[in-house]
N, C-alpha and C positions, 0 to 999 in steps of 0.2 A: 497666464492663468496659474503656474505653479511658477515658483522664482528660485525656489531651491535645486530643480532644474537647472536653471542657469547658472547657481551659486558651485554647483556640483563642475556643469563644465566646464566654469573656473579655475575647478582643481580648488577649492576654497571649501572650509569647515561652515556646517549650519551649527549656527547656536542657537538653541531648540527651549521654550520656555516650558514648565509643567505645572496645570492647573488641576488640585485636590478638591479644590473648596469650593463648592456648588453656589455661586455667586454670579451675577452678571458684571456689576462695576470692578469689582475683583478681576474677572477677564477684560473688562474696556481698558481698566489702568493698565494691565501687563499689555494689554494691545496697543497702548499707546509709548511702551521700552523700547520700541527697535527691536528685540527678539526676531530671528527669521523665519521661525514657525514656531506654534502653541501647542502644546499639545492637552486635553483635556482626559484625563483620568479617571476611568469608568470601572477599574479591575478593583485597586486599593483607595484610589479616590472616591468620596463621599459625593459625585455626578451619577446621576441616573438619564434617562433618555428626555422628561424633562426639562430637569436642570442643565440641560445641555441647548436644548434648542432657545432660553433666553442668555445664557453663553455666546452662545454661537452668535447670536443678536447683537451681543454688546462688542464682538471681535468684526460685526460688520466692516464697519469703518475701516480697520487694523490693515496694514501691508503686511503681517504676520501671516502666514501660513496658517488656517486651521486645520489640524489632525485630531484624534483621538485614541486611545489605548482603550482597546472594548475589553468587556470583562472575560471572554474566553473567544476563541474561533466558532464564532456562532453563524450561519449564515444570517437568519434574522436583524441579530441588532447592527452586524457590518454592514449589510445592505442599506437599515436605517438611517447609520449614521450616516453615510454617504448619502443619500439622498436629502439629507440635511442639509448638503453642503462642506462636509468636511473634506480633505483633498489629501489625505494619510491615514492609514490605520496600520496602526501596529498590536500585533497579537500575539497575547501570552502561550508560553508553554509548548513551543513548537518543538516535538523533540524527534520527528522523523520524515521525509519526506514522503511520506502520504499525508500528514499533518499538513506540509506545508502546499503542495498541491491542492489539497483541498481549500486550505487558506487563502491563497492565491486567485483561486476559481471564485470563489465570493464576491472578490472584491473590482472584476474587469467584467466589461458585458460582451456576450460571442462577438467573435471567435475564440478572445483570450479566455473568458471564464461562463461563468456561470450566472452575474449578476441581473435582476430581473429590472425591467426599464417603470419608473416608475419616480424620477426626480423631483418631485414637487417644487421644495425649496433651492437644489443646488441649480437646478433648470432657473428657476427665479433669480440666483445671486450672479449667476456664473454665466448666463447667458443660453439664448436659442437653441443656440451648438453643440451643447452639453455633451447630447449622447457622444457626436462624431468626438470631440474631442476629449472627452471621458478617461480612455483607455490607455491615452498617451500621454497624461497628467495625473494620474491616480499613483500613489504612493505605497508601496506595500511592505512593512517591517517585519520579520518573525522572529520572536524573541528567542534567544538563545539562552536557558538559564537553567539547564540541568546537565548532568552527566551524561546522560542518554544521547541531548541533542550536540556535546560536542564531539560524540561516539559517531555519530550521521552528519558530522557538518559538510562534507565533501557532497555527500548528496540532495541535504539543505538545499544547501549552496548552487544545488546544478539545475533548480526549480527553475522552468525558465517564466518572464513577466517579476518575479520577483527582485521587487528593487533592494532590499540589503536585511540586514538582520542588528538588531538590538539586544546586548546584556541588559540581562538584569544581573546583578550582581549579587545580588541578597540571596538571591534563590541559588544562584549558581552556588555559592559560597556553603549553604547549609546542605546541599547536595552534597557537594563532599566533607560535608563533619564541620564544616565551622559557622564561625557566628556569624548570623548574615549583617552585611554593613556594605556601606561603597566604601570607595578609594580601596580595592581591595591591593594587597602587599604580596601576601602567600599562594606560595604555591601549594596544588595548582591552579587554582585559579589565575594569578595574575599570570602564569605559562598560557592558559588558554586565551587568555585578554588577549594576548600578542601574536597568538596562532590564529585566533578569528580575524583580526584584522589581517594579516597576510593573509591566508585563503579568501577574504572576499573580495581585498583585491585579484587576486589571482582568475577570479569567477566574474570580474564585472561586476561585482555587486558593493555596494554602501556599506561601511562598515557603523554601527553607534552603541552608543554606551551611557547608562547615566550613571551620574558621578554628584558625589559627595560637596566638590571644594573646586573653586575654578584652576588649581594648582595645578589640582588633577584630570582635569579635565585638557588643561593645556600639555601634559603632559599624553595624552588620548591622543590628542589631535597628532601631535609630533609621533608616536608611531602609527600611525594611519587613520584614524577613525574619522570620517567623516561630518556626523552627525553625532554634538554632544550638547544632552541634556542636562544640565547642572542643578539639584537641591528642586526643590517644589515651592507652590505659594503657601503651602503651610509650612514649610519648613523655614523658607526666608523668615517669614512673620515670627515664628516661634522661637529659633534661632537667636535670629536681631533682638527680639524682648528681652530673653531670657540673658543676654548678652550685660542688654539693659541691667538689668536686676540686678544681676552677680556683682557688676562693677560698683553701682551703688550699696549693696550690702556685701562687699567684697567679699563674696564666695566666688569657688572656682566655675568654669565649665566643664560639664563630664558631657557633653552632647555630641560632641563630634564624630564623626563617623558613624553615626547611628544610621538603621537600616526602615530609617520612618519614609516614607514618601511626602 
């Protein structure tokens, strides 16, 4: 039911895809890369709840992983999307652990949380079993992208059911004064890069990260990161064009590192 589980107890990195662009064959295509899991983008991504359930449609097929990044710790739409069928949620702006307990409570049905039983579609995808086997295959990310929360990561971290925690970089970065971008360099942010990943090893918990450049991304994984999402399908697309163009009207590229999703 979940493979990243398994990929995890391999001691082995998920390579995590990220879908902007409220499209169904857009997601059929990436679900048909090999990616280990998808994630769909409801916070800065242009997906609504919608455009998400013929998403989810066209990722049927996929041995991808479906997850999604909900637009804030909402009970509502986490519970939604889950009952959709998606099997991860990751949630922004986690920056204390009442934040995170609470976030955590949404997303598991008692004893672990809080979630109310009401599966439609993941009971349909996923099978009879759903409920019983729900809690021990649900995915739980809390993004780690301000100064606050790397002020509280020790108690983050001590959240229990909470499977691991996610930079965002951009946010992390203009938190302390600078320009938000991946592949971040400076300190401190790139000092807390390498501090989250040792604490959540230390905690049992999933270290992840999205990242700019597979450079750096492979650079993540080598000091611990588990779970790394690389660039977006609008960035791929826009990217790659724009890559197009310049080479044909030999202009430079200034895009890189930018803090677009």
């Amino acid at each position: 039911m979940n493979n990243l589980l398994e990929i995890w107890k391999s001691n082995k990195p998920v390579i995590n895809a990220w879908l902007s662009i409220p499209n169904s064959f857009t997601a059929e295509a990436f679900g048909k890369m090999g990616w280990d899991s998808i994630t769909i983008d409801m916070q800065h991504g242009q997906n609504d709840y919608q455009s998400s359930i013929a998403m989810l449609q066209g990722l049927s097929r996929s041995e991808s992983l479906p997850m999604a990044r909900v637009p804030w710790s909402e009970p509502g739409i986490i519970m939604k999307m889950l009952d959709l069928g998606v099997m991860g949620i990751i949630a922004p702006m986690i920056n204390t652990k009442e934040d995170c307990e609470k976030f955590v409570s949404y997303c598991y049905y008692p004893p672990n949380g809080q979630r109310s039983f009401g599966p439609m579609r993941a009971q349909l995808i996923h099978g009879s079993n759903y409920f019983n086997s729900a809690n021990e295959n649900i995915i739980s990310f809390a993004m780690i992208e301000t100064e606050q929360a790397v002020n509280n990561l020790d108690e983050i971290l001590s959240v229990p059911n909470l499977t691991g925690v996610y930079i965002g970089p951009a946010d992390m970065s203009s938190s302390y004064g600078l320009q938000p971008k991946f592949d971040v360099k400076e300190d401190p942010v790139f000092s807390n890069i390498k501090l989250i990943a040792k604490k959540a090893k230390e905690h049992g918990k999933i270290a992840g990260i999205h990242n700019g450049s597979t450079d750096y991304a492979k650079e993540m994984i080598k000091i611990g990161y588990k779970f790394v999402t690389i660039l977006s399908d609008f960035r791929v697309m826009s990217s790659n064009s724009q890559e197009i163009v310049n080479e044909m009207k030999n202009k430079s590229n200034d895009s890189k590192n930018s803090s677009t999703y």
